[in-house]
C-alpha positions as CSV (number, residue, x, y, z in Angstrom):
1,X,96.0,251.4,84.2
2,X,97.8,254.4,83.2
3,X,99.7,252.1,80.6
4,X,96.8,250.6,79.6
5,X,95.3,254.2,79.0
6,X,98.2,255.4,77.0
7,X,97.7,252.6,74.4
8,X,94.0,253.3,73.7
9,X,94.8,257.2,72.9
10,X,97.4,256.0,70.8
11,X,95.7,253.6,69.0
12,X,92.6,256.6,68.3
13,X,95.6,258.8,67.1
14,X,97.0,256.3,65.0
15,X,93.4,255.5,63.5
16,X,92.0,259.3,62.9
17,X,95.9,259.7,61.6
18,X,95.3,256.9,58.6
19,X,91.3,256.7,58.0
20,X,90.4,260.8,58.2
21,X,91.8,261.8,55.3
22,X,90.3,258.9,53.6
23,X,86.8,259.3,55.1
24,X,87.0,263.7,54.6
25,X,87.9,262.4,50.5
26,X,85.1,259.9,50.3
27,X,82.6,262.1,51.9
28,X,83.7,265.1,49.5
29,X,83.7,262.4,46.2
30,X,80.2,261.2,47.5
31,X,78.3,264.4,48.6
32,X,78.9,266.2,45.5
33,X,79.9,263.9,42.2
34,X,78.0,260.8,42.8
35,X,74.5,261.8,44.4
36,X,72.8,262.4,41.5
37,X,74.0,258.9,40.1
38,X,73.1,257.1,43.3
39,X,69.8,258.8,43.6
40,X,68.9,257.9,40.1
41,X,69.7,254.4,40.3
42,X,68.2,253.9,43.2
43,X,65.0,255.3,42.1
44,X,65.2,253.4,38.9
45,X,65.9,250.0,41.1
46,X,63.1,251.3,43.7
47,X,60.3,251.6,40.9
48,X,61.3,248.8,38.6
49,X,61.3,245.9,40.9
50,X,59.0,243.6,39.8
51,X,56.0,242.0,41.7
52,X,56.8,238.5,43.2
53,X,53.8,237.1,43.2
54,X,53.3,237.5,39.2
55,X,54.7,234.2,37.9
């Protein structure tokens, strides 16, 4: 059990180790250059779609 244990914290070690810089540089890249982007396209795709039943 203890084994078993040991494995599962060094598995979470070894994945926050690799993936949290990665995930603290996409959330930085995201929050501040690319919102206003994001939020203008998807406004422009919100109001542009087009009615379905119109043929």
């Amino acid at each position: 059990m203890l084994v078993l244990l040991f494995f599962v914290v060094l598995i979470q070690f070894f994945a926050y180790w690799v993936f949290e810089p990665l995930a603290s540089f996409l959330e930085y890249f995201l929050e501040i250059r690319l919102l206003p982007i994001i939020t203008l396209i998807s406004l422009v795709f919100l109001f542009s779609a087009k009615n379905i039943e119109q043929n």
